[in-house]
FIKOLZA-1660 file (N, C-alpha, C; in steps of 0.1 Angstrom, whole numbers, plus 5000, padded with zeros to 4 digits):
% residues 160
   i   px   py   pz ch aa at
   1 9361 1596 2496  A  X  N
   1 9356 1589 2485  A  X CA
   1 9349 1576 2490  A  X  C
   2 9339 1577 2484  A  X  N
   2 9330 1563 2484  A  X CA
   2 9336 1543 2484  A  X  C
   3 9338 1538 2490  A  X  N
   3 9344 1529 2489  A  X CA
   3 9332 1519 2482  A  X  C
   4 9332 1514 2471  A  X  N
   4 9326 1499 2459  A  X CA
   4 9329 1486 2464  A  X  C
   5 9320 1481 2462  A  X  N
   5 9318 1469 2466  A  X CA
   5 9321 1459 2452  A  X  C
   6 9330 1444 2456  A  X  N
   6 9338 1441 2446  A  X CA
   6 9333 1426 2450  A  X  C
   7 9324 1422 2444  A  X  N
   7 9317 1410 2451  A  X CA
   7 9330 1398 2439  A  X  C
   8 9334 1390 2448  A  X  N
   8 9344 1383 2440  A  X CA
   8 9341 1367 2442  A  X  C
   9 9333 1360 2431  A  X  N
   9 9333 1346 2432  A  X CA
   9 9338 1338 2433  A  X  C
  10 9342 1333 2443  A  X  N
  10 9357 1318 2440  A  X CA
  10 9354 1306 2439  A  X  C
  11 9340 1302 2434  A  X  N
  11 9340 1288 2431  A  X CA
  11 9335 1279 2441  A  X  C
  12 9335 1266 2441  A  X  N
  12 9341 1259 2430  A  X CA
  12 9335 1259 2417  A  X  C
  13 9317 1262 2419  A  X  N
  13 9313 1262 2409  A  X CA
  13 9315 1269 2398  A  X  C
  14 9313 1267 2382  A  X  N
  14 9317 1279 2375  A  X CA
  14 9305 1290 2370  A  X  C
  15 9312 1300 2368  A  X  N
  15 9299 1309 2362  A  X CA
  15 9304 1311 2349  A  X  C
  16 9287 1309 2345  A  X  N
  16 9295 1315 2324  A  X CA
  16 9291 1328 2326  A  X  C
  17 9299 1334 2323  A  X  N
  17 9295 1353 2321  A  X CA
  17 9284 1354 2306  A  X  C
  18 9275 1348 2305  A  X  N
  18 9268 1349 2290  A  X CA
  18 9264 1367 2292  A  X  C
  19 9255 1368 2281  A  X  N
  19 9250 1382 2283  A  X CA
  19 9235 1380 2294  A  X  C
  20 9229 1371 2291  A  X  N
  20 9219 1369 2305  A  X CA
  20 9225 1377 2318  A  X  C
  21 9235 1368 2322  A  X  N
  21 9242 1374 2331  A  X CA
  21 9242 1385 2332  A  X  C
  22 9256 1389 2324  A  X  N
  22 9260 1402 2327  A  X CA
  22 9249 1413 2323  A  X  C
  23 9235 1409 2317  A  X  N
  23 9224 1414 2319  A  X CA
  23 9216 1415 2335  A  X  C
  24 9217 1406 2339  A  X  N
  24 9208 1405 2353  A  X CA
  24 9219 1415 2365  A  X  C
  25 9231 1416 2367  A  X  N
  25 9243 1416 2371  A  X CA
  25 9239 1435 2370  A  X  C
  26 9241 1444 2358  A  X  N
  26 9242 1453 2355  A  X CA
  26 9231 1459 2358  A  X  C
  27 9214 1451 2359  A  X  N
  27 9203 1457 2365  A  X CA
  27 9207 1457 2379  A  X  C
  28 9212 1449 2385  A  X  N
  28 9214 1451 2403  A  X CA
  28 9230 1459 2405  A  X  C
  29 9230 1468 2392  A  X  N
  29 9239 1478 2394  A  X CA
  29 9255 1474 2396  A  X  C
  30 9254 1460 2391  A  X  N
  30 9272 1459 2391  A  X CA
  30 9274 1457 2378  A  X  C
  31 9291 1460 2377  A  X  N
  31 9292 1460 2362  A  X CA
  31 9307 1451 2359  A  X  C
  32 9310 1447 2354  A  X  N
  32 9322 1435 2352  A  X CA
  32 9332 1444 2346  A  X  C
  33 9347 1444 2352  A  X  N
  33 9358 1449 2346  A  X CA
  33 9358 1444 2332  A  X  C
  34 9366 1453 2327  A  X  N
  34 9363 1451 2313  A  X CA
  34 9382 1441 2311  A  X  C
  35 9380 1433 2311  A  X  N
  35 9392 1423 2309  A  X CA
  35 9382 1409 2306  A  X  C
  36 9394 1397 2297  A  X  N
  36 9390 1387 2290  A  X CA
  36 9389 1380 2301  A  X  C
  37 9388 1367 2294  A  X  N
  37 9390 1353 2303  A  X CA
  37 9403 1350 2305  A  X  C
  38 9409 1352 2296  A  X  N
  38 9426 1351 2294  A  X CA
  38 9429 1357 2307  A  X  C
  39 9429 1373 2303  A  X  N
  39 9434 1376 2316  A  X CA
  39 9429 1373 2332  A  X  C
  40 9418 1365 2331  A  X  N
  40 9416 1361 2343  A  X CA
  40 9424 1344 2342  A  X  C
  41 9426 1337 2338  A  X  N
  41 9429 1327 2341  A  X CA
  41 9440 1327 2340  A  X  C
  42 9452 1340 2335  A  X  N
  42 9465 1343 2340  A  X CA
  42 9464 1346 2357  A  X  C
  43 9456 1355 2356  A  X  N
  43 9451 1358 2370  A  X CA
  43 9459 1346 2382  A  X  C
  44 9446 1339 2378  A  X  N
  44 9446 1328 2383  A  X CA
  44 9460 1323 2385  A  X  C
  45 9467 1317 2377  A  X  N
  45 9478 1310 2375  A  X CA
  45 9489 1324 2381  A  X  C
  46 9492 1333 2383  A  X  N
  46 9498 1348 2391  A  X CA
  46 9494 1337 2407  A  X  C
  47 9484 1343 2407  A  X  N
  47 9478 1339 2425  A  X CA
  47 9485 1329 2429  A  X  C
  48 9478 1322 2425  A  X  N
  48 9480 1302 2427  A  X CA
  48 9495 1299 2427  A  X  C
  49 9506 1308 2421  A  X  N
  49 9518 1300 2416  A  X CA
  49 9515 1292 2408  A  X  C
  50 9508 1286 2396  A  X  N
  50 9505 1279 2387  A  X CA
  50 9514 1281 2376  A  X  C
  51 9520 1287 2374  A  X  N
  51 9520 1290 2358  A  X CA
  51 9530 1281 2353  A  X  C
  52 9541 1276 2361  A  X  N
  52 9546 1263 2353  A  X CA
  52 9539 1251 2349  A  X  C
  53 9532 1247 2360  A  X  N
  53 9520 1238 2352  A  X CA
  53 9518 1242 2337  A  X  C
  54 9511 1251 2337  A  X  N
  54 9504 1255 2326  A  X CA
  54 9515 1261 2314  A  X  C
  55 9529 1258 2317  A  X  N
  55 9541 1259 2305  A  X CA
  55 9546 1275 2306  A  X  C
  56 9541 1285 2315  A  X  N
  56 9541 1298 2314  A  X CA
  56 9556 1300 2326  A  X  C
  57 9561 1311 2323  A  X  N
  57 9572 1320 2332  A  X CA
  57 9562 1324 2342  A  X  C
  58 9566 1332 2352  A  X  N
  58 9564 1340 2360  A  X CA
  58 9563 1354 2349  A  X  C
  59 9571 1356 2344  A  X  N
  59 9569 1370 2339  A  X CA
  59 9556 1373 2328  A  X  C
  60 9548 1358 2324  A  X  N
  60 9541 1357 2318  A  X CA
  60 9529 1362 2324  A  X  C
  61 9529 1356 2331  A  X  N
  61 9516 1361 2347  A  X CA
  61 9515 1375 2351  A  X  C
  62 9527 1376 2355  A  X  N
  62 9533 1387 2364  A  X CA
  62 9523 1399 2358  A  X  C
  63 9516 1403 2370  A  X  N
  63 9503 1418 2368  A  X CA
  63 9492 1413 2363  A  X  C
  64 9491 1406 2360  A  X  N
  64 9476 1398 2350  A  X CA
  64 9464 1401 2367  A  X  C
  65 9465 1400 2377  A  X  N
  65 9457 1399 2389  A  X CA
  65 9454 1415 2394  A  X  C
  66 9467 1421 2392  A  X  N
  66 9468 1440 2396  A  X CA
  66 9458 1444 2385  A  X  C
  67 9463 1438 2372  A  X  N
  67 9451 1445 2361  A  X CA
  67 9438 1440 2364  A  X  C
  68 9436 1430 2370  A  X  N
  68 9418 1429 2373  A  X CA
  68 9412 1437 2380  A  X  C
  69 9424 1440 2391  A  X  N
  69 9417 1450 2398  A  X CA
  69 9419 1463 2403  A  X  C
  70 9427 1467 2390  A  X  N
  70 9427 1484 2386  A  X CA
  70 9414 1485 2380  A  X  C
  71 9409 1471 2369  A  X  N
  71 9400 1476 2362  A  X CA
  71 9389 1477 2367  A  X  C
  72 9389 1471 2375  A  X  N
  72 9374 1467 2388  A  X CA
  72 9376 1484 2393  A  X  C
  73 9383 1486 2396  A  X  N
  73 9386 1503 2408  A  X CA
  73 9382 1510 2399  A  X  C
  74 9390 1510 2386  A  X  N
  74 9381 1522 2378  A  X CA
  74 9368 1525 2378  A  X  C
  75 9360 1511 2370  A  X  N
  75 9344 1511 2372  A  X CA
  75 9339 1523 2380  A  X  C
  76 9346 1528 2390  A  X  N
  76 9339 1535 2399  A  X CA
  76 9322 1530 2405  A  X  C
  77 9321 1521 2401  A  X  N
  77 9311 1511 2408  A  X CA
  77 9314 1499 2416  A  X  C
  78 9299 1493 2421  A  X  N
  78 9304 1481 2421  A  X CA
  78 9305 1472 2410  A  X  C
  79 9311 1458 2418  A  X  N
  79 9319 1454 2404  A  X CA
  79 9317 1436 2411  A  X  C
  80 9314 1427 2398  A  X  N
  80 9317 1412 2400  A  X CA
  80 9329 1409 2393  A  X  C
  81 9330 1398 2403  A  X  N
  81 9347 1393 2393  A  X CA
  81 9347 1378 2396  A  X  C
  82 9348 1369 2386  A  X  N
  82 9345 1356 2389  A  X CA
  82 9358 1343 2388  A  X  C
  83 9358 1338 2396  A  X  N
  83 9379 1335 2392  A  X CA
  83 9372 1317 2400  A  X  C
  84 9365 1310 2395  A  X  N
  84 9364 1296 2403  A  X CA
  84 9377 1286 2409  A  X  C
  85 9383 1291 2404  A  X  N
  85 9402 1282 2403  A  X CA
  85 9404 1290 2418  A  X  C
  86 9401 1300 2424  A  X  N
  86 9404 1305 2435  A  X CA
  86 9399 1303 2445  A  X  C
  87 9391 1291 2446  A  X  N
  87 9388 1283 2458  A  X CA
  87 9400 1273 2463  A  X  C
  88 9406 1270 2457  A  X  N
  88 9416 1264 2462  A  X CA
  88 9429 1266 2469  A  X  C
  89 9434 1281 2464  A  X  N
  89 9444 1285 2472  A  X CA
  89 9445 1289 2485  A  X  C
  90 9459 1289 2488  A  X  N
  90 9464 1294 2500  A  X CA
  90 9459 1303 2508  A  X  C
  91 9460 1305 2521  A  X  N
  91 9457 1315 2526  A  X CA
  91 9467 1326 2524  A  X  C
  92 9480 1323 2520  A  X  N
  92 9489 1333 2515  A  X CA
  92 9486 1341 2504  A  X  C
  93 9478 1331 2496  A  X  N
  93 9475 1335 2481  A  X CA
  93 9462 1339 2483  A  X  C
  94 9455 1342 2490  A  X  N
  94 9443 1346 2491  A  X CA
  94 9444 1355 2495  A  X  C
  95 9456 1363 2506  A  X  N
  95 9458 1375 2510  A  X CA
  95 9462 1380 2497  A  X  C
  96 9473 1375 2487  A  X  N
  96 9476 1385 2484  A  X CA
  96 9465 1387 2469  A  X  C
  97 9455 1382 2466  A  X  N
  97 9445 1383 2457  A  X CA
  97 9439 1393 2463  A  X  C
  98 9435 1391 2480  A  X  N
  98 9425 1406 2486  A  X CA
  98 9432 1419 2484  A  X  C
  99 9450 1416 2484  A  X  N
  99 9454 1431 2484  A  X CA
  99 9454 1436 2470  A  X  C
 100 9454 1427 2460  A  X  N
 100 9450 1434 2445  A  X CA
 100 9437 1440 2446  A  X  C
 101 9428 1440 2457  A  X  N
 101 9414 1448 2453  A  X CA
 101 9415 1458 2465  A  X  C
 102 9421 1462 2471  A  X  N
 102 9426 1470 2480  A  X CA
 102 9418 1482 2475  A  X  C
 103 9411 1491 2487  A  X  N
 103 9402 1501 2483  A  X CA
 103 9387 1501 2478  A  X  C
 104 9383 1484 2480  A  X  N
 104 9372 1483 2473  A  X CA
 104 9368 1473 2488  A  X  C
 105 9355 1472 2493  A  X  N
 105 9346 1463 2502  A  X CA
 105 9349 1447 2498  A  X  C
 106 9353 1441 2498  A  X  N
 106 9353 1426 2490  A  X CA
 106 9343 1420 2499  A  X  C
 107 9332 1412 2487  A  X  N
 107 9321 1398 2492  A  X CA
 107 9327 1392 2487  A  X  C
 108 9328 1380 2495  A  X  N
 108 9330 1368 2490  A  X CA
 108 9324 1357 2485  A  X  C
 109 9318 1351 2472  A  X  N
 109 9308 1342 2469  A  X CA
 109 9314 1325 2463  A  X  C
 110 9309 1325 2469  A  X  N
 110 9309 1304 2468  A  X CA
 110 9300 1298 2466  A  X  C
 111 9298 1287 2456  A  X  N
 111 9292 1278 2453  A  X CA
 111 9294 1266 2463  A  X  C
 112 9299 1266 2473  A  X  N
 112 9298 1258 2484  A  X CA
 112 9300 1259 2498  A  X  C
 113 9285 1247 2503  A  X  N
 113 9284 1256 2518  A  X CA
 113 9301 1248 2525  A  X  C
 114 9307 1243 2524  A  X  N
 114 9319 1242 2533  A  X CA
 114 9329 1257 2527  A  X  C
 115 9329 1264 2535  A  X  N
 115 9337 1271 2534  A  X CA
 115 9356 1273 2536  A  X  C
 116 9361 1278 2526  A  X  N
 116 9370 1279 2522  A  X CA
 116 9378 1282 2534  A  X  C
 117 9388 1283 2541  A  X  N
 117 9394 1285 2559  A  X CA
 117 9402 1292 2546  A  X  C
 118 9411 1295 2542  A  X  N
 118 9415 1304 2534  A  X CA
 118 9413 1317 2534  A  X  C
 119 9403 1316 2529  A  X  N
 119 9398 1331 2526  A  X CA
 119 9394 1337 2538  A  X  C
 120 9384 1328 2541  A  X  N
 120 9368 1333 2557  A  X CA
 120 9378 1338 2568  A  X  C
 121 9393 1339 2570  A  X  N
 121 9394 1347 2579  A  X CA
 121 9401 1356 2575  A  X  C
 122 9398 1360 2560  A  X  N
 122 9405 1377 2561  A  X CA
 122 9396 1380 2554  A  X  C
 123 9384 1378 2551  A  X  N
 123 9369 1385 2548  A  X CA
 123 9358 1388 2559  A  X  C
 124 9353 1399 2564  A  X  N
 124 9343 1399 2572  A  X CA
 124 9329 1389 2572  A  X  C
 125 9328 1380 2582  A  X  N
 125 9319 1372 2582  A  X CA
 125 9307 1376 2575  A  X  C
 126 9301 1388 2579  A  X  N
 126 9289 1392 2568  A  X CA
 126 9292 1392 2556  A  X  C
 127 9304 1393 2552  A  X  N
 127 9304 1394 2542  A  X CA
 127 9309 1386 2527  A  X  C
 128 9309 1373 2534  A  X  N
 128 9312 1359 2530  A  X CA
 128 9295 1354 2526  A  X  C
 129 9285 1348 2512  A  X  N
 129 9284 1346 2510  A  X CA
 129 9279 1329 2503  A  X  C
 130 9272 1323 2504  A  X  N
 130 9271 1308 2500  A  X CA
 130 9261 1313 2487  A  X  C
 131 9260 1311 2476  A  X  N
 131 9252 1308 2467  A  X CA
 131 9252 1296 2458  A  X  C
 132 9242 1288 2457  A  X  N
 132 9239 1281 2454  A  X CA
 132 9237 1275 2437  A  X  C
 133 9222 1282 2437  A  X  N
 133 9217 1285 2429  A  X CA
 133 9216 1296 2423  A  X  C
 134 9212 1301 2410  A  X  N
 134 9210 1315 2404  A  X CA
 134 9216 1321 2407  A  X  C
 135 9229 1324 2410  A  X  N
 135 9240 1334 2410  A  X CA
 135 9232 1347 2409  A  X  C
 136 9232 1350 2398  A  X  N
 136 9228 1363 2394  A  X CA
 136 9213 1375 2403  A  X  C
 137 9206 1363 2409  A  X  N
 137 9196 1369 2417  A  X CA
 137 9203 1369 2432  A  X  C
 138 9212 1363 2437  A  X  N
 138 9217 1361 2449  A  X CA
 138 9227 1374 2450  A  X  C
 139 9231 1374 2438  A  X  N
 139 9244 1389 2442  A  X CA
 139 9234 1402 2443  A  X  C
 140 9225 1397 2430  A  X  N
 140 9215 1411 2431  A  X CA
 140 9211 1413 2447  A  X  C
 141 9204 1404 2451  A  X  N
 141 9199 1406 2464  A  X CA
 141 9212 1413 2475  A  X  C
 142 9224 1407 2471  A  X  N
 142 9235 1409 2485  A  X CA
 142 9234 1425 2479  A  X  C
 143 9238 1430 2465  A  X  N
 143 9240 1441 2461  A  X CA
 143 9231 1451 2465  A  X  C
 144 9217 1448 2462  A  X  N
 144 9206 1459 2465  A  X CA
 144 9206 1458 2482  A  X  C
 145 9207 1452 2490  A  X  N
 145 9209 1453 2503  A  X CA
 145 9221 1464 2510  A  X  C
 146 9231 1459 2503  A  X  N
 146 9242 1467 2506  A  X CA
 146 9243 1482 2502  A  X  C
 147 9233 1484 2493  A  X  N
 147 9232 1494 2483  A  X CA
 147 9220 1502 2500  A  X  C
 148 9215 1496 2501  A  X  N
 148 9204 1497 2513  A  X CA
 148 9209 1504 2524  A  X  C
 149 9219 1496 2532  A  X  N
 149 9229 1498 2541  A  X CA
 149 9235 1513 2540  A  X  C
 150 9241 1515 2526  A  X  N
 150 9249 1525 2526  A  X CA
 150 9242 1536 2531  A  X  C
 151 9233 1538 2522  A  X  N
 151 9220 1548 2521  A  X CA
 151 9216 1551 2537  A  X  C
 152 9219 1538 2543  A  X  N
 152 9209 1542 2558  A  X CA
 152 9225 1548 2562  A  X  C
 153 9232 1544 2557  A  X  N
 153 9247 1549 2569  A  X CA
 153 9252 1568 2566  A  X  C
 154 9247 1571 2554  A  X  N
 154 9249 1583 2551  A  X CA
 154 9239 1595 2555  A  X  C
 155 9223 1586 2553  A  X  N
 155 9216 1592 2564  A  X CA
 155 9218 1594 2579  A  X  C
 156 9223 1583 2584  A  X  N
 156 9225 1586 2596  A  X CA
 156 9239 1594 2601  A  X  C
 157 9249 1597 2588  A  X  N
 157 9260 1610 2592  A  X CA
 157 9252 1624 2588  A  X  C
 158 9242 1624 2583  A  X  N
 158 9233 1638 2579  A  X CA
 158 9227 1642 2594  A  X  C
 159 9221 1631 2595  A  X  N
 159 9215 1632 2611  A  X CA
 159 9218 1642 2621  A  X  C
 160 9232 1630 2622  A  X  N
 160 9242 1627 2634  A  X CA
 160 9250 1642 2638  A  X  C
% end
């Protein structure tokens, strides 16, 4: 089976998911799990250990992060997922965010060039991202590239 590419933003900057977006996003062939904000900012608060802060149990959280990325795996495509609160954690907590997308390619995208030591050593260097500006044309570009890549990698098992 085809392994999807799960381009996952961590911030710091935030992204609004308007329909622009998730217009430009869905031309460069990715498509957003179908879950709220809520559930991502439980998400969030799951990963992080946050949720006392925010007045919540553990059991309140608890799966809110597995369901993002069942829903992402379903898609059967690729897939953006945007969580900016997840620049800040752990390297513990950033493992165990990557193992919720387990089965899927993870990019990593930031709105900042100092990179997160967190994440950058359990993500492949190529595949750690800085975007800046225009989100939406930057993933396109990472997407239609990778979309590129595959293509040459399957031709060359036809070859081979």
């Amino acid at each position: 089976m085809a392994k999807y590419n799960v381009f996952l933003h961590i911030g710091p900057a935030t992204v609004t998911l308007d329909d622009e977006l998730r217009s430009d996003l869905a031309r460069a062939g990715l498509l957003l799990p179908d879950v709220g904000q809520g559930d991502l900012d439980r998400a969030d608060l799951e990963i992080r250990r946050a949720h006392k802060s925010a007045g919540l149990r553990r059991r309140d959280v608890e799966g809110s992060w597995a369901k993002v990325g069942r829903r992402a795996f379903k898609l059967r495509s690729d897939a953006f997922i945007s969580q900016p609160r997840f620049f800040r954690a752990q390297a513990d907590q950033a493992a165990l965010a990557l193992d919720g997308l387990m089965g899927m390619r993870v990019h990593l995208l930031t709105s900042s060039p100092e990179l997160p030591s967190a994440w950058t050593g359990l993500v492949k260097p190529h595949r750690v991202h800085v975007v800046a500006d225009g989100i939406a044309a930057a993933v396109a570009g990472i997407a239609v590239r990778e979309r590129e890549a595959r293509t040459r990698r399957k031709a060359w098992k036809l070859v081979a």
